[in-house]
C-alpha positions in Angstrom: 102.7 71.1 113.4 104.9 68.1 114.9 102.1 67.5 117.3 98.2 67.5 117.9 96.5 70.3 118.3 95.0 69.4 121.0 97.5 69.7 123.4 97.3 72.6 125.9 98.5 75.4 124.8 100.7 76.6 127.5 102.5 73.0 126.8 105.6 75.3 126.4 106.2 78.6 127.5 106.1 81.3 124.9 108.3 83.9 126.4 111.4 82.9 124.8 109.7 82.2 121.4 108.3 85.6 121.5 112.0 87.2 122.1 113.0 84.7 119.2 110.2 86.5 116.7 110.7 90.2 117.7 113.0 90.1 114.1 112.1 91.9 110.7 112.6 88.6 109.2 109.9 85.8 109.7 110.0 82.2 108.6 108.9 79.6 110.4 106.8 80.4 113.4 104.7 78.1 116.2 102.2 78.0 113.9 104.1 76.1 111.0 103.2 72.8 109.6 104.9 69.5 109.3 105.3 70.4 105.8 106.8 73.5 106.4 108.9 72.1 109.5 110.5 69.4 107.0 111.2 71.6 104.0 113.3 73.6 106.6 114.8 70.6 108.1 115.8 69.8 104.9 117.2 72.8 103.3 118.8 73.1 106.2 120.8 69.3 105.8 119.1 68.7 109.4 119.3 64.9 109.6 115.6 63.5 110.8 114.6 60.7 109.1 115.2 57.8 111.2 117.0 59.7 114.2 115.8 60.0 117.9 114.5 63.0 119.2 117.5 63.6 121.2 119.8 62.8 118.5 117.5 66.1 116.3 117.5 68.1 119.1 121.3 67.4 119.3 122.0 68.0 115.8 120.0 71.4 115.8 121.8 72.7 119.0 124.4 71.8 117.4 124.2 73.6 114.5 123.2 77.3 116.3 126.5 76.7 117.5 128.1 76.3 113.9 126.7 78.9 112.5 127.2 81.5 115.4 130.4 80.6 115.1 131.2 80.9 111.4 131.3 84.3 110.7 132.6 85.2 114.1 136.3 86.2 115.6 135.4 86.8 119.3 133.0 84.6 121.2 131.1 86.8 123.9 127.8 87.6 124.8 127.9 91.2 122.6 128.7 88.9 119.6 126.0 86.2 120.5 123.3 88.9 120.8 123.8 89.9 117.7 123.7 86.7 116.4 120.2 86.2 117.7 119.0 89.1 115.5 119.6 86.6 112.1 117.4 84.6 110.4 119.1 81.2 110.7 119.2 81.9 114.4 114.9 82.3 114.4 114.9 79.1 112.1 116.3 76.7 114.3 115.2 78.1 117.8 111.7 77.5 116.0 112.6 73.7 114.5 114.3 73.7 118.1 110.3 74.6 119.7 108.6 72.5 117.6 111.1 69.4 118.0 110.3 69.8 122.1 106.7 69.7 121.3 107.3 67.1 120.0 108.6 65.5 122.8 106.3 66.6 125.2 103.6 65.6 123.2 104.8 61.9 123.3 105.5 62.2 126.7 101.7 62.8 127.1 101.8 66.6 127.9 103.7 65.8 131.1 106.8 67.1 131.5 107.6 64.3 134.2 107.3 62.0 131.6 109.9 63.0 129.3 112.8 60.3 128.9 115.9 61.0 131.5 117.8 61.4 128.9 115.6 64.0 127.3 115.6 66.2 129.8 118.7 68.1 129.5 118.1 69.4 126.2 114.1 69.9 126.6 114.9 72.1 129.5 118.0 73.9 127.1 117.5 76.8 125.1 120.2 78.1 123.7 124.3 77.6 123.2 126.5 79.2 125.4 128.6 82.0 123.6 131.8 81.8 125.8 131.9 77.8 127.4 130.5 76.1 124.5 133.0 77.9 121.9 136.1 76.5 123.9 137.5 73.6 121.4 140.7 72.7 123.6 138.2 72.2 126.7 135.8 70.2 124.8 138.0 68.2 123.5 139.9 67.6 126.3 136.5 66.7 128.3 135.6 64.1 125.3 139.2 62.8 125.4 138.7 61.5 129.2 135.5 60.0 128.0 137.2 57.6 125.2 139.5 57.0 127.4 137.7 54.5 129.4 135.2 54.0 126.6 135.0 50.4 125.2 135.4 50.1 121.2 131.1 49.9 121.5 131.4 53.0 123.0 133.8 54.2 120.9 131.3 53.4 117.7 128.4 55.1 119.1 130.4 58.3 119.5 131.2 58.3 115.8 128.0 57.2 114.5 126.2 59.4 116.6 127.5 62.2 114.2 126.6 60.4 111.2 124.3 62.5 109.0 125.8 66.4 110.0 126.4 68.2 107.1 128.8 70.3 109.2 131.5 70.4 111.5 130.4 72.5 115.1 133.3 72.8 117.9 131.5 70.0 119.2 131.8 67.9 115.9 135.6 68.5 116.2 136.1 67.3 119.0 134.2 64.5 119.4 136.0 63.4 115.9 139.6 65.1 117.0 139.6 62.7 120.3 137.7 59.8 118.6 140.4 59.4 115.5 143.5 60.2 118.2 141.9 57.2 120.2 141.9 54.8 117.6 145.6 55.6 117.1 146.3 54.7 120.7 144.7 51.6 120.5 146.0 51.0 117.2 142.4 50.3 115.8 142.9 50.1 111.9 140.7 52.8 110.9 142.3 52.9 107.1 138.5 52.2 105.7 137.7 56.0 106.6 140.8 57.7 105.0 140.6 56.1 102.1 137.0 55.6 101.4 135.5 58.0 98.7 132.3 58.4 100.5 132.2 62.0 102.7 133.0 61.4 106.3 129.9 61.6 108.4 128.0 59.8 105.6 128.5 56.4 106.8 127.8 54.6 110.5 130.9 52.1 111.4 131.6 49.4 113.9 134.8 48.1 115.3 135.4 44.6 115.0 138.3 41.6 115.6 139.8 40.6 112.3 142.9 37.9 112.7 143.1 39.3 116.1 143.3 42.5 115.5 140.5 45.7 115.7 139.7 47.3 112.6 137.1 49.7 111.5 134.3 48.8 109.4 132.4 51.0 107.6 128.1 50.2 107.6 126.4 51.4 104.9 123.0 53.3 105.9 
């Protein structure tokens, strides 16, 4: 596992895990190992290595929503129930559990201790089928945001999507209002057309250059 074994066991409650595993279909389970954990991170282009635990537990939410949403045509709660029935769905609520043990193990066992900013998503369990599927009123939300944001800000939107292997309602968004920003401003941003690297592959930074803001690509 992601944590010691010594840690209580009713460090999270089981209830929802044990809906998640009434499935035919079995992969990982609470009782996984780290080994087993990473191989699925991995086949699963789950960015890890190096990342926060809010920035994982970010990029897994985010992909249950991608992949509810890729085969679907109607975003509702019959559609989303059905979805839970898969495998990929079982596969990351399980990476999801094991990522908030995590958590709560380096927050001592004590849910009180878990970062502020932490809390949100430890608390979360699963993607909204209806609210979170609404691209025009994400974007719109994100779009506000930039607004106001500086260009730092403006980086650590984009970079904080560096690593995805795919593109969630969320990912388009956050990229949709991003690149229309940078327009706006009229940021030079040519470095990430051009470039022959995959986007998301790459961390930037905004910077003055003869007076003018351009876009510069970091390698990682």
């Amino acid at each position: 596992m992601l944590y010691s074994n010594k840690i209580a066991k009713n460090r999270i409650s089981l209830s929802h895990m044990e809906e998640i595993l009434d499935i035919e279909e079995v992969g990982l389970n609470i009782y996984s190992t780290n080994n087993e954990i990473f191989n699925t991170l991995d086949e699963l282009q789950i960015p890890y290595k190096e990342k926060t635990i809010e920035e994982i537990l970010n990029f897994l939410f985010d992909r249950l929503l991608f992949e509810y949403m890729e085969n679907q045509s109607h975003y509702n709660e019959k559609t989303y129930s059905k979805f839970k029935k898969t495998l990929i769905y079982q596969q990351l609520q399980m990476l999801i559990y094991h990522v908030k043990s995590l958590l709560l193990w380096m927050s001592e066992n004590d849910r009180n201790q878990i970062p502020k900013n932490c809390k949100i998503l430890y608390r979360k369990q699963d993607v909204n089928p209806v609210n979170e599927t609404n691209y025009l009123k994400l974007y719109e939300r994100y779009k506000i945001f930039m607004e106001i944001a500086t260009p730092e800000r403006l980086v650590k939107y984009c970079n904080s999507l560096v690593g995805l292997r795919h593109f969630s309602v969320r990912t388009k968004a956050i990229y949709h209002a991003f690149v229309e920003e940078l327009e706006l401003r009229d940021i030079n941003y040519d470095i990430m057309l051009y470039g022959k690297e995959k986007m998301l592959s790459y961390n930037i930074d905004i910077v003055t250059n003869y007076n003018k803001l351009i876009v510069m690509k970091i390698e990682l």
